[in-house]
N, C-alpha and C positions, 0 to 999 in steps of 0.2 A: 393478522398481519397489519401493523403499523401503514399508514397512506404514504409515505417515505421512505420505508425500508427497503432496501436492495434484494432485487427478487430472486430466488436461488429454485430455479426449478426442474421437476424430471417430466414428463411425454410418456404417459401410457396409454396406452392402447387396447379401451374395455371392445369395442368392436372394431374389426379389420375389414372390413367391406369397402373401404375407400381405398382398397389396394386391391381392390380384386377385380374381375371383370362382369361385365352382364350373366344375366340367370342364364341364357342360350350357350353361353361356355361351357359347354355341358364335358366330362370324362373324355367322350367320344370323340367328339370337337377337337379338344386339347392333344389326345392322341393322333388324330388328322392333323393339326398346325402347331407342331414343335415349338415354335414364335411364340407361341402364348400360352406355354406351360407356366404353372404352377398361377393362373391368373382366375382361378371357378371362384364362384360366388360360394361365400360360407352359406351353411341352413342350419347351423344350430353356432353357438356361442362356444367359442374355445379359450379359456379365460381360468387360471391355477388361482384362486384363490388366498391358498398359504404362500404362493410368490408373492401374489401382492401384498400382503402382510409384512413380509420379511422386506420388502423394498421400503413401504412405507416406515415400518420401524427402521431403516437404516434411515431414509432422510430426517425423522425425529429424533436422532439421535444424533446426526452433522449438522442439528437446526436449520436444517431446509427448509423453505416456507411456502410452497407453490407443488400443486399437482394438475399437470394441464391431462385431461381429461377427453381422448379421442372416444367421444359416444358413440354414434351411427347405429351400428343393429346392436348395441349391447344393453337395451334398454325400450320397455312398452311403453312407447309413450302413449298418451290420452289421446290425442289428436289423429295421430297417425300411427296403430297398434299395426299395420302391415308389414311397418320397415322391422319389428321384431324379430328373431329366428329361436328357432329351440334354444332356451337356457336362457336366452333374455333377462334382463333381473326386471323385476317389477318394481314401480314407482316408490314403493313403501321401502324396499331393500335399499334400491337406492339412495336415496334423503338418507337412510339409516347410515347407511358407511358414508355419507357423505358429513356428517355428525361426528361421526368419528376421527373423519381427518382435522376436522375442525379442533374438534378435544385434543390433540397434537399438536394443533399450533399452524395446521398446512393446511391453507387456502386452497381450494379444489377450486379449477376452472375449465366450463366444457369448450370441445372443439367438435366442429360440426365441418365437413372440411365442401366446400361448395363450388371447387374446379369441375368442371366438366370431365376433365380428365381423373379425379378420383372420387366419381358420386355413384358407383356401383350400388351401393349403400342406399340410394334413391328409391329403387330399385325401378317399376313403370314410369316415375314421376321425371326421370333422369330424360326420358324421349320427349318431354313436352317442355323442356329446357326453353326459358325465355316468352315463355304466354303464360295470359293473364292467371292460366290453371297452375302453374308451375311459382307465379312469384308468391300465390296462398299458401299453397304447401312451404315451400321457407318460411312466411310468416309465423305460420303453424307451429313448425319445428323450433324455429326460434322464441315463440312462445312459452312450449311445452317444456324448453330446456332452460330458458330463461325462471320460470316458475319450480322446476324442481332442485335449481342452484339457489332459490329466496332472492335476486337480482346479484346475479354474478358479478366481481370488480372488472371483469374479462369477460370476452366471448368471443375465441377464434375461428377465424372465416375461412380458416384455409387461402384458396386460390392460387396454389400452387403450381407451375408445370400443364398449364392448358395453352398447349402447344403443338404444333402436327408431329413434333417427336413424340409426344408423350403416348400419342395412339396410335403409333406409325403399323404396331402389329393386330391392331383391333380390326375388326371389320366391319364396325360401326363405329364413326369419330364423331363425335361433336365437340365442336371448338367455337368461342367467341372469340370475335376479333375487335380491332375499332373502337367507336363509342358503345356499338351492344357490349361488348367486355365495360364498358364503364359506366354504362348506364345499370347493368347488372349490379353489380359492383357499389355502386351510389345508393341502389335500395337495399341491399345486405346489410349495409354499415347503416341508414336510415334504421330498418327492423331493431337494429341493436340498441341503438342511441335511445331511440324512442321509447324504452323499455328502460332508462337509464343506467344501461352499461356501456363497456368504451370497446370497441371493436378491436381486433387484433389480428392479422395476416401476415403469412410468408411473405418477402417481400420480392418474390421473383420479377414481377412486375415492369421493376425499376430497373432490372438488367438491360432487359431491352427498351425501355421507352425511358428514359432517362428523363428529358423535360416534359413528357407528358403525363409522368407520372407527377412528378416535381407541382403541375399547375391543377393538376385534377384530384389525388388522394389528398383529402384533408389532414392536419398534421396533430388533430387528434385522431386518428388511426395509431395503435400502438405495432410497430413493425419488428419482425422476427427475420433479419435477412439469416443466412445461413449459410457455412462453406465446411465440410471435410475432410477438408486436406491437410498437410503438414508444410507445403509451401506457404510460408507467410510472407513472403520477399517482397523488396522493391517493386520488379523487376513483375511480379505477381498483381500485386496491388495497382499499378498503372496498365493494365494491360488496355489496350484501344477499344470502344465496342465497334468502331467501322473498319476493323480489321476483321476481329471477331464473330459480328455477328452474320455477313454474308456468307461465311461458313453454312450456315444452318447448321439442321438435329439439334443437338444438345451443344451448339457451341456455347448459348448462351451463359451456360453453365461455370465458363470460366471465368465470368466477370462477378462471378458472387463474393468474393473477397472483397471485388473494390466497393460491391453494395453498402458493406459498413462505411466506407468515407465518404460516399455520394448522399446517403443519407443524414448522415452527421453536417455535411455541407447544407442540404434544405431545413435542418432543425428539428427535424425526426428524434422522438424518443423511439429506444430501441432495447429490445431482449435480445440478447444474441443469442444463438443458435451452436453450440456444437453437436460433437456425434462422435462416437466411436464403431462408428458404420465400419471405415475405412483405416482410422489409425490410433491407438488408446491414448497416444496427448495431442488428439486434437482440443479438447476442450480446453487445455490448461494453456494452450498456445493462442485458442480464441481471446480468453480472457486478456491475456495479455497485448493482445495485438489493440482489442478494444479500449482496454483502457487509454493507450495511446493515441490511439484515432479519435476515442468516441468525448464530448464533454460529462465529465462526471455530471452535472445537471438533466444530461438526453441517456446516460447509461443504465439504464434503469433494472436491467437484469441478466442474467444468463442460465442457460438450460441446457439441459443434455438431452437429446433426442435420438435415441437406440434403434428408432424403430420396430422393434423386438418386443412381441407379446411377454402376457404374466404363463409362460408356458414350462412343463421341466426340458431340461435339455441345454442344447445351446442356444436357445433363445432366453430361458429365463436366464443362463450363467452371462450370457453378455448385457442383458438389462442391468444384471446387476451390481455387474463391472462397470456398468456407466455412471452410477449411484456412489460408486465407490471412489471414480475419477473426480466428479462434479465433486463432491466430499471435501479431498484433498485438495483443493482448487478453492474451495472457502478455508477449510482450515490454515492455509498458506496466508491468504490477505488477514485473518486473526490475528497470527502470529507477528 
């Protein structure tokens, strides 16, 4: 992929552990607290193969150029062989398909997601969150993934959604707040830099702290804000955050829209973010809103993010539908 090319990318998901909950989540548990169904810790890798086959040949063939790559337990790394679960691919497999995308033309980039609220994936290391034993382990990891990507152009940090909604049903929260959320945060993007790749995060951040994200994330951070919805309105896009956000839970939530112009305002480059989580043109509505908001100079790409494993069912059928939205969605600006 060209250093200027407009980045066209999809979101998979080789390990799911950053959506799931601690090992203690055990069947039993889960059947005791209805709340936190469907949230156990994976122990072995759930991950179709010929889906991901078929997805990646649909993006080489819509000249897609980008596959962001959610790691966590779908890979032994060197450093840290613990966070592996049955089926794991080994180091050698991996680089292998990672070769492959490459012979395709589609730049692979990992994501390592490092909220508090989705580091299930951690697994012990996740309780010692923010001491000296816990910033090794990331450098670690950062390392291990750094070295088996050959110095990735990307390396996403996550940091999404560490918030007291995000674990309102957990029974063990841990949340950064304050300067520890930033001082965390300052040595993530440090780890990456220093390795010479360019850090890349959610950009939930900025919802709520508006000028403090503005004076504190550096503006080489590459940011992913995100919204799936179909309202793209006015009416939508200016909504207040000191209205908003005394709400609490998930109010925050609703100012992700204005994310794309709050950050186009501080000079933020930006991948946007759709999904057909919720509605099948969001993506094409993204794009379009972006172009208008965003300067083509800070526009620098857009993705579709399914959420939805390489699984059969309907998980793989809406992965694939999302490959097929994003598709039509370049094919359109071609034309």
């Amino acid at each position: 992929m060209a250093k200027n090319d407009f980045i066209w990318a999809v979101m998979f998901k080789l390990g799911g552990n950053n959506m799931c909950g601690d090992a203690y989540l055990t069947q039993d548990w889960v059947q005791k607290n209805p709340k936190i169904r469907h949230r156990i810790r994976y122990t072995e890798l759930f991950f179709d193969e010929s889906i991901w086959r078929t997805a990646t040949e649909k993006m080489q063939k819509a000249g897609m150029n980008m596959a962001l790559i959610d790691m966590h337990e779908g890979v032994v790394y060197p450093r840290h062989p613990e966070i592996a679960v049955k089926g794991s691919w080994n180091p050698e497999k991996f680089r292998a398909e990672l070769k492959r995308l490459r012979d395709m033309g589609i730049t692979p980039v990992p994501k390592l997601n490092f909220s508090t609220t989705h580091a299930a994936w951690q697994g012990e290391w996740r309780y010692l969150t923010s001491t000296p034993e816990y910033y090794k382990f990331c450098d670690d990891m950062i390392q291990d993934v750094c070295e088996l990507f050959d110095t990735p152009p990307l390396f996403h940090l996550g940091m999404d959604e560490e918030l007291p909604a995000g674990q309102r049903h957990d029974p063990l929260c841990i949340i950064r707040q304050g300067d520890l959320w930033w001082h965390d945060f300052d040595f993530l993007v440090r780890a990456v830099e220093k390795r010479n790749v360019r850090a890349w995060i959610w950009s939930d951040k900025q919802w709520t702290e508006q000028d403090e994200f503005a004076k504190r994330c550096p503006k080489s951070v590459m940011q992913s804000n995100w919204y799936y919805g179909k309202d793209f309105s006015d009416k939508k896009k200016n909504l207040n955050p000191a209205e908003i956000l005394p709400k609490g839970g998930w109010a925050s939530h609703q100012l992700s829209l204005r994310g794309y112009v709050e950050l186009e305002k501080y000079g933020y480059e930006q991948i946007a973010t759709g999904s057909n989580w919720s509605f099948d043109e969001n993506i094409a509505l993204t794009h379009e809103f972006c172009k208008k908001h965003i300067a083509p100079a800070r526009y620098k790409g857009l993705m579709t993010a399914s959420w939805k494993r390489c699984l059969p069912g309907d998980e793989g059928v809406k992965l694939l539908a999302s490959i097929d939205q994003i598709a039509a969605v370049k094919a359109s600006v071609k034309a």
